[in-house]
C-alpha positions as CSV (number, residue, x, y, z in Angstrom):
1,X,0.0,-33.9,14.5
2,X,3.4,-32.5,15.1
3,X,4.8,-29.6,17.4
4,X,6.2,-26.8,15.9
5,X,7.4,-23.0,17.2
6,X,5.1,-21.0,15.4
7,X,4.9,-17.4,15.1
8,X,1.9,-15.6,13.9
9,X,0.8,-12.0,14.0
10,X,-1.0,-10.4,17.1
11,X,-3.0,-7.1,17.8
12,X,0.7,-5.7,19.1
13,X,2.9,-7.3,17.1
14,X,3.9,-11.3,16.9
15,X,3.7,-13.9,18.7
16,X,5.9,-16.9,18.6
17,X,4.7,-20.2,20.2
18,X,5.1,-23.9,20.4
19,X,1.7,-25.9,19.2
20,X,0.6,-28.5,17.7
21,X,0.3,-28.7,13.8
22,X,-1.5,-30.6,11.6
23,X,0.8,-32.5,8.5
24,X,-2.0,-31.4,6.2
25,X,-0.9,-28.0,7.0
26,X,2.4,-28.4,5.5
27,X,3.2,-26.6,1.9
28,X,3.9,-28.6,-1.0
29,X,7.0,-30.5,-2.0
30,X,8.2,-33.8,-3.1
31,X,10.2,-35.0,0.1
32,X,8.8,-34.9,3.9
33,X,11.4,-35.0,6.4
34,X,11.1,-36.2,9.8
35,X,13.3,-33.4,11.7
36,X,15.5,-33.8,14.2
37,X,18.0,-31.0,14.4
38,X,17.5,-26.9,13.6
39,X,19.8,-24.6,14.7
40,X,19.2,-21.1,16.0
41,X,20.9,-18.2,13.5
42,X,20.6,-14.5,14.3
43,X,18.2,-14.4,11.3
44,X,16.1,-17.3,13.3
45,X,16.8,-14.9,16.3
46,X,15.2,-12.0,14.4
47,X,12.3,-13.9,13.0
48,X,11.2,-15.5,16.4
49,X,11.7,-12.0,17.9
50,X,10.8,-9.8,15.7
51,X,8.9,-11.5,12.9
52,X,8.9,-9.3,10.3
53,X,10.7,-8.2,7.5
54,X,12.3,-11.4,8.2
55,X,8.7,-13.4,7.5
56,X,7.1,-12.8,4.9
57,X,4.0,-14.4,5.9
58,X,1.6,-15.7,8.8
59,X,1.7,-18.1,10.6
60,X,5.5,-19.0,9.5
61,X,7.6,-21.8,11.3
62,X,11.0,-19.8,11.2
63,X,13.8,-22.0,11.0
64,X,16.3,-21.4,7.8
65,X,18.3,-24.8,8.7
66,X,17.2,-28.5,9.1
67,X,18.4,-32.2,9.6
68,X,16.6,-35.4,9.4
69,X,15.5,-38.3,7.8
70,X,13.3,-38.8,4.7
71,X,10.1,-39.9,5.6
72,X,8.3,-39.6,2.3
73,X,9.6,-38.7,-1.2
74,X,8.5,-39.0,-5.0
75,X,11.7,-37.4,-5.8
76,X,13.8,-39.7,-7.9
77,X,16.8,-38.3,-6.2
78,X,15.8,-39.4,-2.5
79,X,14.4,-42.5,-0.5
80,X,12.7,-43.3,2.6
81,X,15.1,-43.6,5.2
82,X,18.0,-41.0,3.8
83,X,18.9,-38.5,6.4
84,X,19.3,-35.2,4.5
85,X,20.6,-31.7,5.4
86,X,19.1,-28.2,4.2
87,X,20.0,-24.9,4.3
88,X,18.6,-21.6,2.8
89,X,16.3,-21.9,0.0
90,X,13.7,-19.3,1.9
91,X,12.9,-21.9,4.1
92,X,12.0,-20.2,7.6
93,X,11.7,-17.1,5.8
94,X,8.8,-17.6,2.9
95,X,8.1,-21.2,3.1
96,X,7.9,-23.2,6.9
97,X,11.1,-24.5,8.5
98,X,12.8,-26.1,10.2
99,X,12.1,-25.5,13.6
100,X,9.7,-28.3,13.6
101,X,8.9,-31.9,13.6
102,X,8.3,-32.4,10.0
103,X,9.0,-30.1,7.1
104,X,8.0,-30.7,3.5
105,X,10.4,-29.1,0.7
106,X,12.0,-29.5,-2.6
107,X,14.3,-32.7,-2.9
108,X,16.3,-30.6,-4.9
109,X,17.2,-28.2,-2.4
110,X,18.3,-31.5,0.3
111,X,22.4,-32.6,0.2
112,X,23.3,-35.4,1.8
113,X,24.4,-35.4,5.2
114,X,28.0,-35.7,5.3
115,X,30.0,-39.6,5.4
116,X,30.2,-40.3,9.3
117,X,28.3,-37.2,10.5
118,X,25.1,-37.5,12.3
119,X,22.2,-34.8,11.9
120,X,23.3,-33.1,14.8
121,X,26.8,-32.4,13.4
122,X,25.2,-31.5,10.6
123,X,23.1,-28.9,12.7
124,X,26.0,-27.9,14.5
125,X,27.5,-26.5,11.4
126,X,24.2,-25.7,9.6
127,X,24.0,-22.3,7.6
128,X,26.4,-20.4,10.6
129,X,29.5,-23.3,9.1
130,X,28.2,-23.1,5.6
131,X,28.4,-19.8,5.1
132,X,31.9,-19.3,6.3
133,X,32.8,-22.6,3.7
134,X,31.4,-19.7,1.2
135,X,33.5,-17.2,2.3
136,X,36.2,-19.1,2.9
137,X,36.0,-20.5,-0.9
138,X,34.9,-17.2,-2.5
139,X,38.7,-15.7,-0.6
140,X,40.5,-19.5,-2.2
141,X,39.1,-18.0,-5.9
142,X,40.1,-14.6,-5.3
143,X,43.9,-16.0,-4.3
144,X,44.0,-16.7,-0.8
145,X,47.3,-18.5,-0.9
146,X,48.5,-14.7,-1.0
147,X,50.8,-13.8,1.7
148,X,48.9,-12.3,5.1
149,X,46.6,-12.8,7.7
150,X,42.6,-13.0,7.0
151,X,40.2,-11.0,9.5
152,X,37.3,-12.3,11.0
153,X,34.6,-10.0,12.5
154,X,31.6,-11.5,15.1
155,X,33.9,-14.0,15.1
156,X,32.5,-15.4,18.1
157,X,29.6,-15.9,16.7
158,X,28.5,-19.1,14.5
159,X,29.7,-18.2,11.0
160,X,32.9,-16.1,12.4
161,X,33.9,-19.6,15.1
162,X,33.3,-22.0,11.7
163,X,35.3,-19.1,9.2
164,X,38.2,-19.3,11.9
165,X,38.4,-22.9,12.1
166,X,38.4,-23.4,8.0
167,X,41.2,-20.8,8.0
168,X,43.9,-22.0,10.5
169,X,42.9,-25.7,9.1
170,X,43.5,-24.1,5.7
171,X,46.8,-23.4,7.2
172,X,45.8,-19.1,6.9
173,X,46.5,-17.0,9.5
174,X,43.6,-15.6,11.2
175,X,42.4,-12.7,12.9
176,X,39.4,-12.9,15.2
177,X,37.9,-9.3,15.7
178,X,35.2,-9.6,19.1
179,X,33.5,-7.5,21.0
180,X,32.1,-10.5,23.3
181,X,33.4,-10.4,26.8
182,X,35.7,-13.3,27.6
183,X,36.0,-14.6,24.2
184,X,39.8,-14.7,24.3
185,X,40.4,-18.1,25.0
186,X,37.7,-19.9,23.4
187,X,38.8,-17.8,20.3
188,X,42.3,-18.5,20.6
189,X,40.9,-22.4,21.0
190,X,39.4,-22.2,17.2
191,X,42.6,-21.1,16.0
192,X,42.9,-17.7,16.2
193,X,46.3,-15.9,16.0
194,X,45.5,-12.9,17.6
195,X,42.6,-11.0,18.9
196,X,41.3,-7.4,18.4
197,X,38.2,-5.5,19.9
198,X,35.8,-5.0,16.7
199,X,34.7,-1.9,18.4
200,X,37.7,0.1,17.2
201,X,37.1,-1.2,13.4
202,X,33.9,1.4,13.2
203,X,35.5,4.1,14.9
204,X,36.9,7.4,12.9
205,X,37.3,5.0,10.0
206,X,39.1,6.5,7.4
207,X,38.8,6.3,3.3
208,X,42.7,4.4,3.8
209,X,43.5,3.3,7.1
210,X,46.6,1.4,7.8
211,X,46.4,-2.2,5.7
212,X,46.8,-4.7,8.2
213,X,45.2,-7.8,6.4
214,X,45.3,-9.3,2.8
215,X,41.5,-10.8,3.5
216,X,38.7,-10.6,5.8
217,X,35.4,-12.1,6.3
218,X,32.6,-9.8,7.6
219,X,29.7,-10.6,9.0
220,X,28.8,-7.2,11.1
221,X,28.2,-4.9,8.1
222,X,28.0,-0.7,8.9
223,X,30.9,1.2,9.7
224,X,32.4,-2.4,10.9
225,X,32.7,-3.6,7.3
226,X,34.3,0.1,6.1
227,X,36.7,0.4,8.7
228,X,37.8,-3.5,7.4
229,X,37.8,-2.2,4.1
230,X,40.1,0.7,4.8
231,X,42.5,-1.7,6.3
232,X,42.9,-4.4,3.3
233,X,46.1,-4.5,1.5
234,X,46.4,-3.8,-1.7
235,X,44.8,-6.7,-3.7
236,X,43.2,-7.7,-0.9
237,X,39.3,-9.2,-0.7
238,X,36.7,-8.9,1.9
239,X,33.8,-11.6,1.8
240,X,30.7,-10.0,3.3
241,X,28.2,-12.1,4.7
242,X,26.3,-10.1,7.8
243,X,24.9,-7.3,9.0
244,X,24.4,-7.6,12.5
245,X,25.7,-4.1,12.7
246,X,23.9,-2.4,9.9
247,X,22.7,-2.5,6.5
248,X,24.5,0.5,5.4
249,X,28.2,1.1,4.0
250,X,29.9,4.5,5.2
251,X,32.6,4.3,2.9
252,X,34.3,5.8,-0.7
253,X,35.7,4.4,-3.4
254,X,39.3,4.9,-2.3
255,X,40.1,1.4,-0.9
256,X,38.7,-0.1,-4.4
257,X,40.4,2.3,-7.0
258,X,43.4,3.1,-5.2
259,X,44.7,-0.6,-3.9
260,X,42.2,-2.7,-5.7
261,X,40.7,-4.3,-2.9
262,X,37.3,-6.5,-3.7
263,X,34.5,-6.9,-2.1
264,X,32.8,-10.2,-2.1
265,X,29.3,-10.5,-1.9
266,X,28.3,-14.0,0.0
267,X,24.7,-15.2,-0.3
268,X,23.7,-18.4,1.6
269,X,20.3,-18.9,0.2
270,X,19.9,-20.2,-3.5
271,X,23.5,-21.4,-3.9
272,X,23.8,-24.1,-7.1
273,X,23.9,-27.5,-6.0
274,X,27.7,-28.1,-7.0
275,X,28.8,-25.2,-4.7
276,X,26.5,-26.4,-1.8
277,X,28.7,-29.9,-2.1
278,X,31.8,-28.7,-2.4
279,X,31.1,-26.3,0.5
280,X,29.9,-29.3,2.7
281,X,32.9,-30.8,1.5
282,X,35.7,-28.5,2.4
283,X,33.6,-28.6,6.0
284,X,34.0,-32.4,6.2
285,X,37.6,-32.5,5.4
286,X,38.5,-29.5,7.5
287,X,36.3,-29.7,10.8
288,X,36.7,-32.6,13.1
289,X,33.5,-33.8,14.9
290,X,35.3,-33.8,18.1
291,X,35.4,-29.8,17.7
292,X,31.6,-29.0,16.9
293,X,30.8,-30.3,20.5
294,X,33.2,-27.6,22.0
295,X,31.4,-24.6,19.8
296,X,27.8,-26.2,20.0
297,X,25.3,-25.8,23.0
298,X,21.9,-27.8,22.5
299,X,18.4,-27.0,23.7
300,X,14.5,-27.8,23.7
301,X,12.1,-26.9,20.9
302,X,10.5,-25.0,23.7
303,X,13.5,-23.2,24.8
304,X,14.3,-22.2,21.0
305,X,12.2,-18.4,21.9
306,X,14.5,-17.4,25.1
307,X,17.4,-18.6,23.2
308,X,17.1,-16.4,20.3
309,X,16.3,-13.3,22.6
310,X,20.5,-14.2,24.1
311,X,21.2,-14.3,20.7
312,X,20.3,-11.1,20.0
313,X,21.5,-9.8,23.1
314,X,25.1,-10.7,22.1
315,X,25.1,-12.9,25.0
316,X,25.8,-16.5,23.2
317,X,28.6,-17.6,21.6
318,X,29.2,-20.3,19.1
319,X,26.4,-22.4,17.3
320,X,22.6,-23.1,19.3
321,X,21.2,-26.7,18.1
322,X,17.4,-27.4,18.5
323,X,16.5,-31.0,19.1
324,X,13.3,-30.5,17.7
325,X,11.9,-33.9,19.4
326,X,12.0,-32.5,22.9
């Protein structure tokens, strides 16, 4: 037996929970992993919350990220006693995650956990650092070396705190757009060059507003993501990877047609194995270990539910790490 945050339906909606769990219960694959690290993601947030249409079935353990050590494995690729890191894949979502003791997946889906890192750094950056090492490379292909500042929105959330430390590393000016009270100066500590109110990117946004940035990475989505658009220069890109403010896009064709701005579509989940390690990579070379402990607060398996209901409630900022073992 194992413990595990569980949700599972009820008569008014869903229930999440910390219980024990049998391993027989686990789905197939060739590598068990003893866990010692998830993370909390606003997706996690909105599956332990909410449960669906984030689950797609019940009784799920949520968790889309996880660290550990192999414990079992008839994968040729891995051996007892590797410690592992995984991220996406549907894991937490259609298959059990990572939110518990033990998790049994696809070896081919594990990477290795980063040279000198321990599972907790690799939790600390988990999918919130990977994705922005997306965004961040899907910008460098694009031509990021272009003159002018980069935009970050949520960035004082997970992926926008990792996206603004790859950037100013990268030696790219960056932009953090907040609406998180008192974010300034850890903000400003990650790297930022200046700080705007996201609030005022969704109001009266306009097919061509002024073009204040050559790049931006978005992880709000809504009228957020088109008033960003309106404001790319021409040639510009904007790497999308959120929508914590909406799934929709109230905006025209202008900004593409007229200056040729792109729009970058970033997709965390079932990313080819060459692009996962160069992304952990670029996050190796351009993080330092001694920063993920000033953007990472840790907590209990059992605190993992009130967590994710701050989450939501805007009321967190950087990365959440569950040490599932407590």
């Amino acid at each position: 037996m194992f413990s595990a945050l569980v949700v599972s339906e009820a008569t008014d909606g869903f229930e999440a929970s910390v219980r024990d769990v049998d391993e027989a219960d686990l789905p197939d694959g060739d590598v068990t992993v003893d866990v010692e690290y998830s993370s909390i993601n606003y997706k996690d947030a909105l599956a332990i919350v909410n449960g669906k249409p984030v689950l797609r079935q019940f009784p799920m353990v949520p968790g889309i990220d996880l660290a550990g050590t192999v414990s079992a494995s008839s994968s040729d690729e891995w051996s007892v006693g590797d410690t592992v890191v995984l991220d996406g894949w549907g894991v937490g979502e259609e298959r059990w995650g990572g939110l518990a003791q033990k998790a049994r997946v696809d070896g081919s889906w594990l990477v290795p956990v980063p040279d000198g890192w321990s599972t907790r750094d690799a939790m600390a950056v988990g999918t919130a650092g990977f994705t922005a090492a997306l965004a961040v490379s899907a910008l460098d292909d694009h031509g990021l070396t272009a003159p002018g500042p980069v935009l970050v929105t949520g960035a004082s959330g997970g992926v926008g705190s990792f996206a603004i430390m790859l950037l100013a590393a990268g030696g790219i000016d960056a932009i953090a757009a907040s609406r998180t009270p008192g974010a300034a100066s850890y903000l400003t500590s990650l790297g930022a060059s200046e700080i705007i109110d996201s609030t005022e990117l969704g109001t009266d946004v306009r097919a061509l507003g002024k073009q204040r940035w050559w790049g931006a990475i978005d992880n709000v989505g809504g009228s957020v993501l088109a008033g960003v658009i309106s404001s790319t220069t021409a040639g510009g890109a904007v790497a999308a990877c959120g929508n914590a403010g909406g799934m929709d896009l109230p905006t025209t064709v202008a900004p593409f047609i007229l200056r040729g701005v792109s729009l970058l579509g970033i997709d965390s989940v079932r990313v080819p194995r060459a692009a996962r390690l160069a992304a952990w990579a670029m996050l190796a070379e351009r993080v330092p270990r001694e920063r993920l402990a000033e953007v990472t607060a840790e907590v209990g398996l059992a605190e993992a539910i009130p967590t994710a209901k701050r989450l939501l409630a805007n009321d967190l900022t950087g990365r959440v790490v569950v040490d599932v073992r407590r």
